[in-house]
C-alpha positions in Angstrom: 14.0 31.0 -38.8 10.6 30.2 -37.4 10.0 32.0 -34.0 7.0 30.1 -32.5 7.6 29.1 -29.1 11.4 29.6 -28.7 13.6 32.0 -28.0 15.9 33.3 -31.4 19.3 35.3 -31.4 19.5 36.7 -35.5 22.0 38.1 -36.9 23.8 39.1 -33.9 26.8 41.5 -34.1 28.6 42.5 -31.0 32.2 44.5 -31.0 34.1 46.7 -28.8 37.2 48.8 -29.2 39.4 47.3 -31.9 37.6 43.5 -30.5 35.0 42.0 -32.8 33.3 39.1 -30.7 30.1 38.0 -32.3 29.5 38.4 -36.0 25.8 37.3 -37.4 25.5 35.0 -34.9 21.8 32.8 -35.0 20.6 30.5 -32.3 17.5 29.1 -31.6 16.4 27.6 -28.0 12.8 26.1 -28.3 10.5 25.2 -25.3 10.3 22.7 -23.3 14.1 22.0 -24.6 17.4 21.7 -23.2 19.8 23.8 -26.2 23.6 23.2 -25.2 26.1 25.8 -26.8 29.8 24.9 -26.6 32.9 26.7 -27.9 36.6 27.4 -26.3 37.1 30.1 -23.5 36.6 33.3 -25.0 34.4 32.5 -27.7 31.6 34.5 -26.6 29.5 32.3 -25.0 28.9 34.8 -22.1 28.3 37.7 -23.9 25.6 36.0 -26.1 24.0 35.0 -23.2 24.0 38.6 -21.9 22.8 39.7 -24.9 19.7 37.9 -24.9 19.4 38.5 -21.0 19.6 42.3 -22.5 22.5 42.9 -19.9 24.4 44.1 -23.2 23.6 45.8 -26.5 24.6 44.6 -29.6 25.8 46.4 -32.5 23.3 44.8 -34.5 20.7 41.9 -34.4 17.2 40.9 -33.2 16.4 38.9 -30.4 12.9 37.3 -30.8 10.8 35.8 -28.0 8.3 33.4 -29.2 7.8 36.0 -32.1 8.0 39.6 -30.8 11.3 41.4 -32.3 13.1 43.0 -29.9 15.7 45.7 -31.4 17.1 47.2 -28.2 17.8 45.3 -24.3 14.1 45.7 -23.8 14.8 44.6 -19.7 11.6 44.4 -18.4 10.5 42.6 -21.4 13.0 40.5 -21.1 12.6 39.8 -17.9 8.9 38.8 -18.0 10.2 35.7 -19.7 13.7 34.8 -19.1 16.0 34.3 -16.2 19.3 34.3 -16.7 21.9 32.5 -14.4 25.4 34.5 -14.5 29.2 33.0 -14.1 29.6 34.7 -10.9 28.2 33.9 -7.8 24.7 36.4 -7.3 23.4 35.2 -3.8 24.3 38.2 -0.9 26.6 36.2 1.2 24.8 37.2 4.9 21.5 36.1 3.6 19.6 33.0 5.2 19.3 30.0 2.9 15.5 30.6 4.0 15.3 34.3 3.4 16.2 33.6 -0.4 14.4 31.0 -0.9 10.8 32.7 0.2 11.6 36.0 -1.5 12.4 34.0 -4.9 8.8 32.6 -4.0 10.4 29.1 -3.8 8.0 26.3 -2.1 9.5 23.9 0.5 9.4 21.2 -2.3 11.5 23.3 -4.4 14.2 23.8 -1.6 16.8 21.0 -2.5 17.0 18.2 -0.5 20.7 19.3 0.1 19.7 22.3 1.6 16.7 21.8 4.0 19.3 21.2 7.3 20.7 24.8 6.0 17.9 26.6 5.8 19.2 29.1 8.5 22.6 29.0 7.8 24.2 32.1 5.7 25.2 31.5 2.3 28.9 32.7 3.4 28.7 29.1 5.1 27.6 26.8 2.4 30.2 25.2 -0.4 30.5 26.8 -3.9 28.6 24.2 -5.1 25.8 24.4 -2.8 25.5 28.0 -3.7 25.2 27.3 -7.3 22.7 24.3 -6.3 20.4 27.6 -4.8 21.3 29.8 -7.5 20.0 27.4 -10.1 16.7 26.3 -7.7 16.3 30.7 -7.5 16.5 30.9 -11.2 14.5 28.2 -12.0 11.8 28.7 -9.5 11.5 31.9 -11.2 9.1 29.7 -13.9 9.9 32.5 -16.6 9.5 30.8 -20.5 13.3 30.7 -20.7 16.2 30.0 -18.6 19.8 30.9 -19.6 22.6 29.4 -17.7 26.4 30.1 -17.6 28.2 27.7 -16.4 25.9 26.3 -13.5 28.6 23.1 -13.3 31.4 24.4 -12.7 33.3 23.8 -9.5 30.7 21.6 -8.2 30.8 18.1 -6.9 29.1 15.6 -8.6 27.0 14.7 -6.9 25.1 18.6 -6.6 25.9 18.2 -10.5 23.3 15.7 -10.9 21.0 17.5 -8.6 21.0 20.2 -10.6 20.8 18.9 -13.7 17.6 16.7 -12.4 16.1 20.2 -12.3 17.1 20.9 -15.6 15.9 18.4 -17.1 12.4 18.5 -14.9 11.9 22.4 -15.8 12.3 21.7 -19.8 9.9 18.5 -19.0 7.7 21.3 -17.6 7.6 23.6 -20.9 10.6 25.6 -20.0 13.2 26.5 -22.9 16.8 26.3 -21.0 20.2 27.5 -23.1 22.9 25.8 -21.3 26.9 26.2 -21.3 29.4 25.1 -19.3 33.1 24.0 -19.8 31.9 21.0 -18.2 31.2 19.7 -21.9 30.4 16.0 -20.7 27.3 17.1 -18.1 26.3 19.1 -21.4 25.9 17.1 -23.9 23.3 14.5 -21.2 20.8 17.4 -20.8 20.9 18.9 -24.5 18.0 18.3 -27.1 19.1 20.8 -29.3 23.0 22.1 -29.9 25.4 24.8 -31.4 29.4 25.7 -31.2 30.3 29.3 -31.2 33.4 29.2 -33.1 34.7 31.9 -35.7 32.7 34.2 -34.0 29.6 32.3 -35.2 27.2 29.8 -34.1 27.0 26.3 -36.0 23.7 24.5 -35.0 25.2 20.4 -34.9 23.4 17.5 -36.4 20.6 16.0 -33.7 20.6 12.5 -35.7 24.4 11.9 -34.7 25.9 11.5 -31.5 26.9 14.9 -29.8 30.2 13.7 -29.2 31.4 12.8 -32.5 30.4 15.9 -34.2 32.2 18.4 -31.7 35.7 15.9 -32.5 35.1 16.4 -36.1 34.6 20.1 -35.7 37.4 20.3 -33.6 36.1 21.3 -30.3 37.8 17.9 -28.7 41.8 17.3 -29.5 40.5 13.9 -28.7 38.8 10.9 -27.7 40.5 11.4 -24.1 39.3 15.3 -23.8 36.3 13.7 -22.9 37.1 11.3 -20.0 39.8 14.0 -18.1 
């Protein structure tokens, strides 16, 4: 797989007790790309993604950031060039809107418009999807080389949904290589240059000359056409 400029999962093994999730799995998210990765609940889209955040060890595989093989979690090499965006809420709920924002180093121009009358409120007091608005602004403000995100859609109004995936789109504009899943499929498969389905355990990297859509039907991911307008 060539290695320059992106970051690459190969040959990824991950198990646990009598549970085999990932087997050889291989993904590649370039720079300055949006790579979208779909597959049903329990696939094991969030333990790739903490894999290559180095939150988990695999069994076996490499993950290689724009060349340099890393064998084991590797955190604070890791962290010198990804950011990674968990499931679960990570903003302390008595914290000022403004407090996070100036110790994630966030300029006034990267506060969201949404936010700037709460900048003194606690997060306890803002919606779920105004919380994942910040988390995503905190994450991507961090300006490391590449940004994983799990499931920054979900539970959010739409329109925060297209706030956030203006900045998306902006930060990969910017050079920024962002691996992106959510079960929201449809605000997916917008954003995504690049695209895989973890399925069998594996990854399968999809077809960029045909439309997104019509490939995840054929593979199965879709039951059909109306999947994709509920």
């Amino acid at each position: 797989m060539d290695t320059d400029a992106a970051l690459v999962l190969d040959g990824v093994f991950y198990r646990v007790p009598g549970l085999s999730i990932l087997q050889g799995v291989h993904l590649k998210a370039s720079a300055g790309a949006v790579t979208g990765l779909f597959g049903r609940n329990g696939s094991g889209k969030t333990t790739l993604l903490k894999v290559a955040a180095g939150q988990i060890q695999p069994n076996s595989g490499l993950t290689i950031i724009d060349g340099t093989r890393l064998h084991k979690p590797s955190k604070r090499q890791r962290f010198a060039k990804i950011a990674y965006l968990p499931q679960a809420s990570m903003l302390p709920a008595d914290a000022s809107v403004q407090a996070l924002a100036r110790s994630a180093g966030l300029s006034p121009d990267q506060v969201p418009d949404r936010l700037a009358s709460s900048l003194n409120q606690k997060v306890r007091t803002l919606s779920g999807g105004e919380r994942r608005l910040l988390e995503v602004a905190i994450v991507l403000g961090l300006e490391r080389d590449y940004v994983l995100l799990d499931e920054p859609f979900t539970g959010v109004e739409p329109l925060l949904i297209d706030a956030i995936g203006r900045r998306i789109e902006q930060a990969a504009a910017q050079g920024t290589g962002v691996l992106l899943t959510d079960h929201y499929h449809q605000h997916v498969m917008p954003l995504a240059d690049d695209a895989y389905v973890l399925r069998q355990k594996q990854c399968a990297p999809l077809n960029g000359d045909a439309a997104l859509h019509d490939q995840l039907v054929e593979m199965g991911y879709f039951q059909d056409d109306a999947a994709t307008r509920s």
